[in-house]
KEZA-961649 format. One record per residue (C-alpha): z, y, x; residue in one letter. Coordinates in nm, 3 decimals, decimal comma. Each point is the difference from the previous one (the first is absolute). Layout:
NODE       up    north     east  vose
NODE        Z        Y        X     A
...
***
This chain:
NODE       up    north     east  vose
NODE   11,878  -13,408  -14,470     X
NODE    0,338    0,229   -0,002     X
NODE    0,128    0,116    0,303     X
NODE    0,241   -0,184    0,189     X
NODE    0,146    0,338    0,123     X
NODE    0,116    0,264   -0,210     X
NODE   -0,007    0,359    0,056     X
NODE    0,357   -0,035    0,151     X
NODE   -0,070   -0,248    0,164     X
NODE   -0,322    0,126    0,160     X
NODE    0,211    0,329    0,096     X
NODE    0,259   -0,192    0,145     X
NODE   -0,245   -0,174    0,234     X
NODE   -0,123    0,326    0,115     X
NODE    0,324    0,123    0,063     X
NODE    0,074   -0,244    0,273     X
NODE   -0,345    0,061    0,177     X
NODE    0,049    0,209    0,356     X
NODE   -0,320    0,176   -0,098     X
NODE    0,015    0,334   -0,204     X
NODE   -0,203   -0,033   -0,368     X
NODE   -0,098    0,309   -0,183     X
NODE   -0,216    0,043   -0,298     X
NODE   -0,123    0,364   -0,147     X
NODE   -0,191    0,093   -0,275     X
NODE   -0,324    0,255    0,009     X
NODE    0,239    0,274   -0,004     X
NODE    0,171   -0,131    0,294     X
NODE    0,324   -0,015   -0,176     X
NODE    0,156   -0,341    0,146     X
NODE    0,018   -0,258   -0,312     X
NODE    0,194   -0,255    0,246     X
NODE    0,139   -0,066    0,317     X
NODE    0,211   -0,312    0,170     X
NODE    0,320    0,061    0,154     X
NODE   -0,144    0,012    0,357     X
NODE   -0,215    0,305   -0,094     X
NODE    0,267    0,152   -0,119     X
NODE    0,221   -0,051    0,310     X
NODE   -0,283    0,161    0,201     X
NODE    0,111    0,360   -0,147     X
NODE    0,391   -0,104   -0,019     X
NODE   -0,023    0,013   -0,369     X
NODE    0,093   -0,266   -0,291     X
NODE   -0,315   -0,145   -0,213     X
NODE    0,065    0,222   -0,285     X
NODE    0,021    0,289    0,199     X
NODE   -0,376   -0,079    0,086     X
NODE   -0,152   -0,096   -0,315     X
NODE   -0,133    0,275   -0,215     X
NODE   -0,009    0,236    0,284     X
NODE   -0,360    0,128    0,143     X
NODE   -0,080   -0,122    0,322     X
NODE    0,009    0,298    0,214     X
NODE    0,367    0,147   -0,184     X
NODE    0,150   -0,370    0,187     X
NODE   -0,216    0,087    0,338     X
NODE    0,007    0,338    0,013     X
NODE   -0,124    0,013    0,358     X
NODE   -0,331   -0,139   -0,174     X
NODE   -0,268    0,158   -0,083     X
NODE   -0,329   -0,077   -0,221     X
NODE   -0,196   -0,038    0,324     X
NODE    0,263   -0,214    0,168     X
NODE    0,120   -0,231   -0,285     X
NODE   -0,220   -0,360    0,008     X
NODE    0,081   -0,033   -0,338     X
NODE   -0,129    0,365   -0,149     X
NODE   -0,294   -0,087    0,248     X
NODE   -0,060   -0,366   -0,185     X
NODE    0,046    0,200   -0,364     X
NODE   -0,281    0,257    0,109     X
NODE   -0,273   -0,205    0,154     X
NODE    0,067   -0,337   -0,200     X
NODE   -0,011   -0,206    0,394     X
NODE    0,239   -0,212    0,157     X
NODE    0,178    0,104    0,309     X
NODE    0,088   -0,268    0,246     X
NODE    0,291   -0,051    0,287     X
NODE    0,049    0,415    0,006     X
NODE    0,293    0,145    0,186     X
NODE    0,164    0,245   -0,163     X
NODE    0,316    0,259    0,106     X
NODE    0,191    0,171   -0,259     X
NODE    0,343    0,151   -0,002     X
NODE    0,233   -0,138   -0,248     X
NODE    0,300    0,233   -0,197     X
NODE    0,240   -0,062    0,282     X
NODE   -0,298    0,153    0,277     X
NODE   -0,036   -0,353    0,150     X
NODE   -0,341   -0,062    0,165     X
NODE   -0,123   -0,321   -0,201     X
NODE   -0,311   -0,182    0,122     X
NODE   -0,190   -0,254   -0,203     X
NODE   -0,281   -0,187   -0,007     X
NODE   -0,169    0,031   -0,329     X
NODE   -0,296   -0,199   -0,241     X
NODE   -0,099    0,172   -0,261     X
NODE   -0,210   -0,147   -0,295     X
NODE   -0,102    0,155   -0,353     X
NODE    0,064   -0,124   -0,305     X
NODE   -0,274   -0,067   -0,263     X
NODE    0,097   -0,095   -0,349     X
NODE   -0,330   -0,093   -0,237     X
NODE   -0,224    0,168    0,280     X
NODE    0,199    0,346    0,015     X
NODE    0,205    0,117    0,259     X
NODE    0,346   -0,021   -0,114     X
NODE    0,257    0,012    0,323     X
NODE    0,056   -0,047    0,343     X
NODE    0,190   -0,292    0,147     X
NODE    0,168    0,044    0,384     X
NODE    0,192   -0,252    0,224     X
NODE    0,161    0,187    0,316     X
NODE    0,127   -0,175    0,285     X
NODE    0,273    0,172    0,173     X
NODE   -0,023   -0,016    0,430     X
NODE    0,182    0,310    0,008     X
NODE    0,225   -0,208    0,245     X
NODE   -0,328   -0,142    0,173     X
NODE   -0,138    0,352    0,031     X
NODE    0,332    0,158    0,149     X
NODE    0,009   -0,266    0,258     X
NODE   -0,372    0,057    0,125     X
NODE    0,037    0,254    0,004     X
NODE    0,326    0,038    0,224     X
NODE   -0,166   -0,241    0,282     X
NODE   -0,290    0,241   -0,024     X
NODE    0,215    0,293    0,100     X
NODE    0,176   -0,155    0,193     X
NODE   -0,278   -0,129    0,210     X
NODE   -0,153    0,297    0,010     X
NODE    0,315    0,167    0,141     X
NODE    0,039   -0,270    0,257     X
NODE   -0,405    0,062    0,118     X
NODE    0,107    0,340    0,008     X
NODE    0,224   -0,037    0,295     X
NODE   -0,243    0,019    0,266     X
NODE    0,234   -0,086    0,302     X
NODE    0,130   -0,314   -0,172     X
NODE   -0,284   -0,113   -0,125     X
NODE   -0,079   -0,298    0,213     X
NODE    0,363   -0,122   -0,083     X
NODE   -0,063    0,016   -0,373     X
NODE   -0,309   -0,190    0,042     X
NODE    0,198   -0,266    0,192     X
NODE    0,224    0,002   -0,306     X
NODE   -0,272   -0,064   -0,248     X
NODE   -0,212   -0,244    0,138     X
NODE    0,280   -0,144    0,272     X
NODE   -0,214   -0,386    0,083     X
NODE   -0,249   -0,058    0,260     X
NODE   -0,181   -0,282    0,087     X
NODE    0,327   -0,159    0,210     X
NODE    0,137   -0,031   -0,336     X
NODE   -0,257   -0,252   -0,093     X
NODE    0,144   -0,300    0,087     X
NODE   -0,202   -0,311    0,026     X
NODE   -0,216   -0,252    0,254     X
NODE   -0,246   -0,125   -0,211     X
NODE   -0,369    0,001   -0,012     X
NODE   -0,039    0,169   -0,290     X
NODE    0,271    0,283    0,084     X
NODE   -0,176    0,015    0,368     X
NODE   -0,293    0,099   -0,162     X
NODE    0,127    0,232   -0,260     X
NODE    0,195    0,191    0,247     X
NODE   -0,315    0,037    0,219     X
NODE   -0,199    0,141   -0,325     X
NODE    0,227    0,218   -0,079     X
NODE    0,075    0,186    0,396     X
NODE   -0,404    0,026   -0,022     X
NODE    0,040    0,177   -0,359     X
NODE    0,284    0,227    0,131     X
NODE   -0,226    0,098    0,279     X
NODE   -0,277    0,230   -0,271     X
NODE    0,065    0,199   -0,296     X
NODE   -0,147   -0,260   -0,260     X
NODE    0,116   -0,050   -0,331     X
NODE    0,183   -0,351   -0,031     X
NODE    0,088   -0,238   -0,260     X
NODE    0,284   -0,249    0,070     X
NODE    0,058   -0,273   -0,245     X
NODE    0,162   -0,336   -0,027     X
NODE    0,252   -0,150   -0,287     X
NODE    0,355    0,141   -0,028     X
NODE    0,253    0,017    0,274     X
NODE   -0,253   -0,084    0,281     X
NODE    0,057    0,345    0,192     X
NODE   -0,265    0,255   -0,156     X
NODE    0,200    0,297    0,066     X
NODE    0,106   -0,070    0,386     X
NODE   -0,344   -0,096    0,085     X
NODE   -0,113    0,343   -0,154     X
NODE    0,305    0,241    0,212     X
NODE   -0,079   -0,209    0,297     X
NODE   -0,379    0,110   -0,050     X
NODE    0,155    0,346   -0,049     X
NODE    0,212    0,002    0,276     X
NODE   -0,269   -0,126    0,222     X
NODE   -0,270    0,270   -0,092     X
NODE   -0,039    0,337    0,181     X
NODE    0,148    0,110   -0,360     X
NODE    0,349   -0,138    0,098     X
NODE    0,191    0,344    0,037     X
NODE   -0,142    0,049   -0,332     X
NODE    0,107   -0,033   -0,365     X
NODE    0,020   -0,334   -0,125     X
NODE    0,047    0,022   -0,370     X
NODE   -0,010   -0,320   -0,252     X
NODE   -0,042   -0,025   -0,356     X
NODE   -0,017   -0,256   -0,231     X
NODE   -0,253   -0,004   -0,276     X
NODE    0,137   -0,184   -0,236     X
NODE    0,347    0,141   -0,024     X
NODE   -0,077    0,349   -0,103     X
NODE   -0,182    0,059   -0,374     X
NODE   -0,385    0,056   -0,002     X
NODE    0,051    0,356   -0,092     X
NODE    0,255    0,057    0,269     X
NODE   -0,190   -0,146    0,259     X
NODE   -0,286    0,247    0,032     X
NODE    0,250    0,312    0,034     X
NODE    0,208   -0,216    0,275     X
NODE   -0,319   -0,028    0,191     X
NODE   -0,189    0,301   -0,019     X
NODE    0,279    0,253   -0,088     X
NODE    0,013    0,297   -0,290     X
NODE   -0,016    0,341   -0,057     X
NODE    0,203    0,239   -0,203     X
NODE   -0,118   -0,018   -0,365     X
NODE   -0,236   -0,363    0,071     X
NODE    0,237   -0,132   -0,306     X
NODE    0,303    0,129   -0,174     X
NODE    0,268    0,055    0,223     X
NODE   -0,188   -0,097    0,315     X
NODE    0,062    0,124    0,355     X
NODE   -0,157    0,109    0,315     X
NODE    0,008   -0,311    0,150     X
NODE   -0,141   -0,204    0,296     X
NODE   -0,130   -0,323   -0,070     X
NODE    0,019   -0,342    0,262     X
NODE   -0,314    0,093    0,152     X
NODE    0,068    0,318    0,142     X
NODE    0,332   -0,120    0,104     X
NODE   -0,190   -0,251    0,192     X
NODE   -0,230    0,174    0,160     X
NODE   -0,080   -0,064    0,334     X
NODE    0,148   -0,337   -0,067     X
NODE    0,048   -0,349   -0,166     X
NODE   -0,008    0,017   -0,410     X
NODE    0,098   -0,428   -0,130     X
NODE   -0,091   -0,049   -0,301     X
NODE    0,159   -0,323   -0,126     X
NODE   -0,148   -0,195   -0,290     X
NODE   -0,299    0,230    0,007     X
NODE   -0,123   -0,299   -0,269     X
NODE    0,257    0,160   -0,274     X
NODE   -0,199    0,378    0,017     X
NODE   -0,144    0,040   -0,287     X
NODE   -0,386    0,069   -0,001     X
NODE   -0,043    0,301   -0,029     X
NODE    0,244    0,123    0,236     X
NODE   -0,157   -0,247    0,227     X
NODE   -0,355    0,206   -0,032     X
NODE    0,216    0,303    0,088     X
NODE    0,131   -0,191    0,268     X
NODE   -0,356   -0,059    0,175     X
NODE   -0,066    0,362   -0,073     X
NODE    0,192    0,101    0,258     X
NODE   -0,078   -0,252    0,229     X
NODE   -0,321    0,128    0,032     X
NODE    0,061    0,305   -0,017     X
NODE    0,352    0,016    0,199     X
NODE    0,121    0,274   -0,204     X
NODE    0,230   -0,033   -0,356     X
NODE    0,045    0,240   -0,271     X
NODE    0,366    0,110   -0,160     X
NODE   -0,014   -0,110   -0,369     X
NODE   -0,055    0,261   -0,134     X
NODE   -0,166    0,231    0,295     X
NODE   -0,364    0,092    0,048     X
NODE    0,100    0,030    0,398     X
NODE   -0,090   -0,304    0,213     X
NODE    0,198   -0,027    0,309     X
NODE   -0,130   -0,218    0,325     X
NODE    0,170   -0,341    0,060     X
NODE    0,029   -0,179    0,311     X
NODE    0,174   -0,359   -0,141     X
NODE   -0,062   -0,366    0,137     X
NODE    0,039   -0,222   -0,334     X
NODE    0,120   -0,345    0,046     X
NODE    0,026   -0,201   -0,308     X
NODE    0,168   -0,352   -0,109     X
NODE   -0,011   -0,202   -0,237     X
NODE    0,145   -0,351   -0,086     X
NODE   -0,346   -0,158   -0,111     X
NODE   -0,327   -0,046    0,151     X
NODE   -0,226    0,328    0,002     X
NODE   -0,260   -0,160   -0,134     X
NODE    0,189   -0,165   -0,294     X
NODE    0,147    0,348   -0,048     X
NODE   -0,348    0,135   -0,070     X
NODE   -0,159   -0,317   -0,162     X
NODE    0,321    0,082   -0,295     X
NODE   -0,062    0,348    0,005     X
NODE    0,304    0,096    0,188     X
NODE   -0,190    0,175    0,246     X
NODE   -0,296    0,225   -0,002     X
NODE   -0,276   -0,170    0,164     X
NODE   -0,104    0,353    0,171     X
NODE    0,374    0,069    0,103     X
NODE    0,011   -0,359    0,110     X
NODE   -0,254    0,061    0,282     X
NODE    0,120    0,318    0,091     X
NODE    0,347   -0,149    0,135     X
NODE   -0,127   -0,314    0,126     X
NODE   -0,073    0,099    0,302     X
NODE    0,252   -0,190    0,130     X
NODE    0,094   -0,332   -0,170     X
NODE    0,348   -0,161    0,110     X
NODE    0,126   -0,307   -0,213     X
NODE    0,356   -0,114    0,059     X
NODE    0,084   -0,370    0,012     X
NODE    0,233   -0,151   -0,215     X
NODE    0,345   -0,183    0,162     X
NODE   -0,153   -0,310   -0,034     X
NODE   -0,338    0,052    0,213     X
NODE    0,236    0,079    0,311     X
NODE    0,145   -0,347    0,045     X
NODE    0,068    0,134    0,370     X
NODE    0,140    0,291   -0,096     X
NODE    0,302   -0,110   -0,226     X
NODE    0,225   -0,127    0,287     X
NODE   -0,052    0,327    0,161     X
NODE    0,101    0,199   -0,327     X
NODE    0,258   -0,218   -0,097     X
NODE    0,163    0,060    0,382     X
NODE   -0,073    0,370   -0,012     X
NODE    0,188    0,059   -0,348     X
NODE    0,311   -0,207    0,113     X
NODE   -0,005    0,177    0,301     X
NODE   -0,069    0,396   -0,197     X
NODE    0,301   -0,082   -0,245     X
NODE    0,209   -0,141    0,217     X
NODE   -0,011    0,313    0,217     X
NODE    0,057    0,217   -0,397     X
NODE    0,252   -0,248   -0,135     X
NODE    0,155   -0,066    0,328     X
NODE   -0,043   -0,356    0,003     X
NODE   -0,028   -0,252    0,243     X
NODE   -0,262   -0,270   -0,179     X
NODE   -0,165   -0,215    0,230     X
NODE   -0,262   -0,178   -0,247     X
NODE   -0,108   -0,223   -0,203     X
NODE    0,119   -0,360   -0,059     X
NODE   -0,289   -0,253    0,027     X
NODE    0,006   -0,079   -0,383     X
NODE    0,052    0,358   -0,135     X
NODE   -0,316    0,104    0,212     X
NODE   -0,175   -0,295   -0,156     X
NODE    0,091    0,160   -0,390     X
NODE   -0,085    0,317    0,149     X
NODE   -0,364   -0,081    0,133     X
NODE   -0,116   -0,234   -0,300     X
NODE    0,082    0,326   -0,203     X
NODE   -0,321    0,187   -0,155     X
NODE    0,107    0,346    0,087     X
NODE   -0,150    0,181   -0,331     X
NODE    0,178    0,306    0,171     X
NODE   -0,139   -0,038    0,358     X
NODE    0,199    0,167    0,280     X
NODE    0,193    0,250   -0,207     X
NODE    0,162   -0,348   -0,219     X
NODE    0,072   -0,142    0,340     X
NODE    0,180    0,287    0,171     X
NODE    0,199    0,073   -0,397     X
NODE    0,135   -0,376    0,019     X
NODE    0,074    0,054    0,363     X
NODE    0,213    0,268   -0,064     X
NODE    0,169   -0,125   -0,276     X
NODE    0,096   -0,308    0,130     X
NODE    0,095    0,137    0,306     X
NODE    0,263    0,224   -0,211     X
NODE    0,124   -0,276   -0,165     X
NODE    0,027   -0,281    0,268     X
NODE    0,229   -0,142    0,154     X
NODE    0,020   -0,185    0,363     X
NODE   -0,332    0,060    0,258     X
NODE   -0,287   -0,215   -0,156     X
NODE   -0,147    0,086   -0,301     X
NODE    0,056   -0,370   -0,207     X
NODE   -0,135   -0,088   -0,358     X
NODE    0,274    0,086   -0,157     X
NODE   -0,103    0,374    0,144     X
NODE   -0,321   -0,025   -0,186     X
NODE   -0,075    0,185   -0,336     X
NODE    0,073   -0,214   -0,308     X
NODE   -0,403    0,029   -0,083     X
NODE   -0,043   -0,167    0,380     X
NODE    0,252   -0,243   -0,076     X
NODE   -0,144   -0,161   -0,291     X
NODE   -0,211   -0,255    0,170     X
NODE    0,250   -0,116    0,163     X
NODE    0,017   -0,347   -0,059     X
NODE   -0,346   -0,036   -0,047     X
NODE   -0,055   -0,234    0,281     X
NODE    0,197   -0,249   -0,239     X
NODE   -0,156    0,038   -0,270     X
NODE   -0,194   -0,352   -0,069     X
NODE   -0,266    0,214   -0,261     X
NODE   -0,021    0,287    0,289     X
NODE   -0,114   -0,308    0,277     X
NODE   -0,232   -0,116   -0,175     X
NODE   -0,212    0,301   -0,074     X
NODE    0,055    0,065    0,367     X
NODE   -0,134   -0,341    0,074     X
NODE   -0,113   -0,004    0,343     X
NODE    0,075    0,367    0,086     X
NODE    0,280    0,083    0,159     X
NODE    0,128    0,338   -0,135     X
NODE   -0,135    0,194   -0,294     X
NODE   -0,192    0,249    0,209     X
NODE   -0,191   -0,279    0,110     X
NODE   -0,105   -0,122   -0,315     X
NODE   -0,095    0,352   -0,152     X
NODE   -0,209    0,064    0,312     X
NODE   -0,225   -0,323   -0,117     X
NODE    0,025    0,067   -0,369     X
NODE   -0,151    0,345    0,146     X
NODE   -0,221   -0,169    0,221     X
NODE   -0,156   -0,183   -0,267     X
NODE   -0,061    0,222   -0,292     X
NODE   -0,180    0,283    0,282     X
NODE   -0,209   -0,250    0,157     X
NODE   -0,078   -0,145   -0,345     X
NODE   -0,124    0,375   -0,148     X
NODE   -0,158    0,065    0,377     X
NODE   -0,235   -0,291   -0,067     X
NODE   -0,077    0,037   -0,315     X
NODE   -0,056    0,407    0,079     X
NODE   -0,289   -0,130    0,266     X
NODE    0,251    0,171    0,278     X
NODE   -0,014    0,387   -0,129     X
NODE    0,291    0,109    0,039     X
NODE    0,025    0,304   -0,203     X
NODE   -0,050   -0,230   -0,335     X
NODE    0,278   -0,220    0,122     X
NODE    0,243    0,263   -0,002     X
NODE   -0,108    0,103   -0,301     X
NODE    0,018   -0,346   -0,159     X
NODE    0,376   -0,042    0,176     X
NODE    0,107    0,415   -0,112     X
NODE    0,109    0,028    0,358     X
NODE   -0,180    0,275    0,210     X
NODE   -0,217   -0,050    0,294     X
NODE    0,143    0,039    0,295     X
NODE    0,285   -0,231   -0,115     X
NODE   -0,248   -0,268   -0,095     X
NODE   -0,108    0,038    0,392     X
NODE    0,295   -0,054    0,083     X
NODE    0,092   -0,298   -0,124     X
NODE   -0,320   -0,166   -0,001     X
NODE    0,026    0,008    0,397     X
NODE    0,405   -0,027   -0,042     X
NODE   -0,069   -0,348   -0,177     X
NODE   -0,314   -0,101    0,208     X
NODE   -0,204   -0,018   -0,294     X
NODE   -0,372    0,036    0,200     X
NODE   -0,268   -0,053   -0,270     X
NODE   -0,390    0,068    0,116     X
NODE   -0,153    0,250   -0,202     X
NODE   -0,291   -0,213   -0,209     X
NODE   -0,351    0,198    0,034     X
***
């Protein structure tokens, strides 16, 4: 079959790619390159081709370049950060795969796509410094602390049963040095429940320090944790890493399910160990960090997709602490819903006084996919846009809006049939379909929630939230 693409073509595609292509030949002179590659070193494409690899990075050498490395051993080299200086001196950092080329079983090339975080580095880099300047400052370290992780556990705002007991969970947690993981679905509160933990711990006056592990590249990651040394890679620093910053004190680590494996084992290393080694360093230094970790799935999920090493998994659950979605704190939502007209009013100096019968009817038949953090956003940007002192329908987002005329809706009454709102009718849908799998799962509970893809604990929940009491059969 002929191509669809020609060789123009195909170059054209690659062209527009972010990512930088390069392709040498066993003498490492580079046979092609896309324009992105090219842009790495400030040059034009035909500058590049036709040139040996080290005369366009000069700052390389045979032992540092992946792609003289892939040439001499004939291996692939996978997710490698590499920093070069390109002809105008610029510090260039990318992350690099490397694979030979084989052409009737002989080694004929080299192929390399770069990803440039030269931005992502610089900017790590900066809060690193910076934090480490503002630990530094002995005298005003409390403050900075306060800065850092600024909510306790007054900032957790709620009456219900299910925030009662959280809150009590957690003041017990604050009160050792345990390892915690917090987890619960986006925009429940991960974070304030973790720097009210902090800020309730003997470790209060000490560094807070959170990092997310999903928003920094795999082979950025390990050096923003554990730190470098001078030489550990080209153009690499002495450098403190998260840990030691931390020391003494709290270390979050955010979507701890995005780590990648192996760092993960590295990770648990020094867990156990409670010391960390500079990439690059044969020195270990001593660590004193309390690791709390979220996630927005279930732990156990985490592990059962391989998100989570099993082994790391019951090193930090030492404390478990789910968070409940918007919707399992019926109570609660009046008490939010005052206490974010009453925050913004204060900010946008407004004098709302609440909620008109039928926009607080929209509001509470809404699913809340967000959870608190989509509440308090439509809060505040209604309340930026209103007019008058009651927050009316015509205040609600367009996407809240929609159903409006539902209620009229002859097709809409008679799905609802005998319910009387929607809510009511997905809660016996719901009802229905769990009993039904409960039954026919003999009461085990941990092959309903497999059946229904939900996780555990929220399968307890709403089997005693729905009154669904089934006797186990023997």
């Amino acid at each position: 079959m002929d191509s669809l693409l020609s060789k123009e073509d195909m170059e054209a595609v690659l062209d527009i790619l972010d990512e930088g292509i390069q392709v040498v030949n066993l003498e490492g002179i580079i046979v092609y390159c896309n324009e992105a590659a090219a842009e790495l070193d400030s040059l034009k494409k035909e500058e590049v081709v036709g040139k040996h690899i080290l005369e366009i990075y000069p700052s390389l050498t045979k032992e540092t370049s992946t792609l003289i490395e892939s040439l001499k051993t004939g291996k692939a080299i996978y997710h490698y950060q590499q920093d070069f200086l390109n002809y105008k001196g610029s510090k260039i950092t990318t992350v690099n795969s490397t694979i030979p080329l084989h052409k009737n079983g002989q080694l004929v090339g080299a192929l390399e796509l770069s990803r440039n975080i030269t931005q992502v580095r610089e900017l790590s880099e900066r809060l690193v410094d910076l934090q480490e300047k503002i630990y530094a400052q002995k005298p005003s370290v409390s403050k900075a602390v306060k800065g850092t992780a600024r909510y306790t556990f007054d900032d957790i705002i709620g009456e219900s049963p299910e925030i009662i007991k959280l809150k009590h969970q957690s003041m017990k947690a604050a009160a050792t040095h345990s390892s915690v993981i917090v987890y619960g679905n986006t925009g429940t509160g991960k974070e304030l429940i973790v720097q009210a933990i902090h800020n309730a711990s003997e470790r209060r006056k000490k560094p807070f320090i959170a990092q997310n592990c999903a928003a920094i590249p795999v082979a950025l990651l390990e050096s923003i944790l554990f730190g470098t040394v001078k030489g550990s890679f080209t153009g690499a620093d002495h450098r403190p890493g998260l840990f030691e910053l931390a020391n003494e004190g709290t270390l979050f680590l955010d979507e701890i399910n995005s780590m990648p494996m192996e760092l993960q084992a590295k990770l648990l290393r020094v867990l156990e160990e409670k010391s960390i080694r500079r990439v690059g360093d044969i020195k270990t230094r001593e660590v004193n960090v309390r690791i709390i970790a979220a996630m927005n799935m279930d732990p156990f999920q985490a592990v059962h997709e391989k998100k989570l090493r099993e082994d790391l998994f019951y090193r930090l659950n030492v404390v478990s602490l789910r968070l409940p979605d918007l919707m399992e704190r019926e109570k609660d939502f009046s008490v939010l819903l005052t206490h974010f007209i009453n925050r913004f009013n204060c900010k946008l100096n407004k004098n709302i006084v609440g909620v008109t019968p039928e926009a607080l009817r929209k509001l509470k038949n809404h699913s809340w996919p967000g959870n608190v953090r989509e509440l308090e956003n439509i809060i505040e940007g209604m309340m930026n846009v209103m007019e008058g002192q009651w927050i009316k329908m015509e205040d609600l987002p367009y996407y809240l809006q929609r159903g409006k005329r539902e209620e009229k809706d002859l097709g809409a009454k008679m799905v609802l049939g005998a319910h009387t709102s929607l809510r009511e009718l997905m809660n016996s849908v719901e009802k229905q379909v769990i009993a039904s799998v409960f039954k026919d799962e003999k009461g085990n509970i941990t092959k309903t929630a497999e059946r229904l893809s939900v996780p555990r604990q929220t399968l307890q929940y709403r089997l005693s939230k729905l009154g669904i009491e089934l006797e186990k059969e023997k």
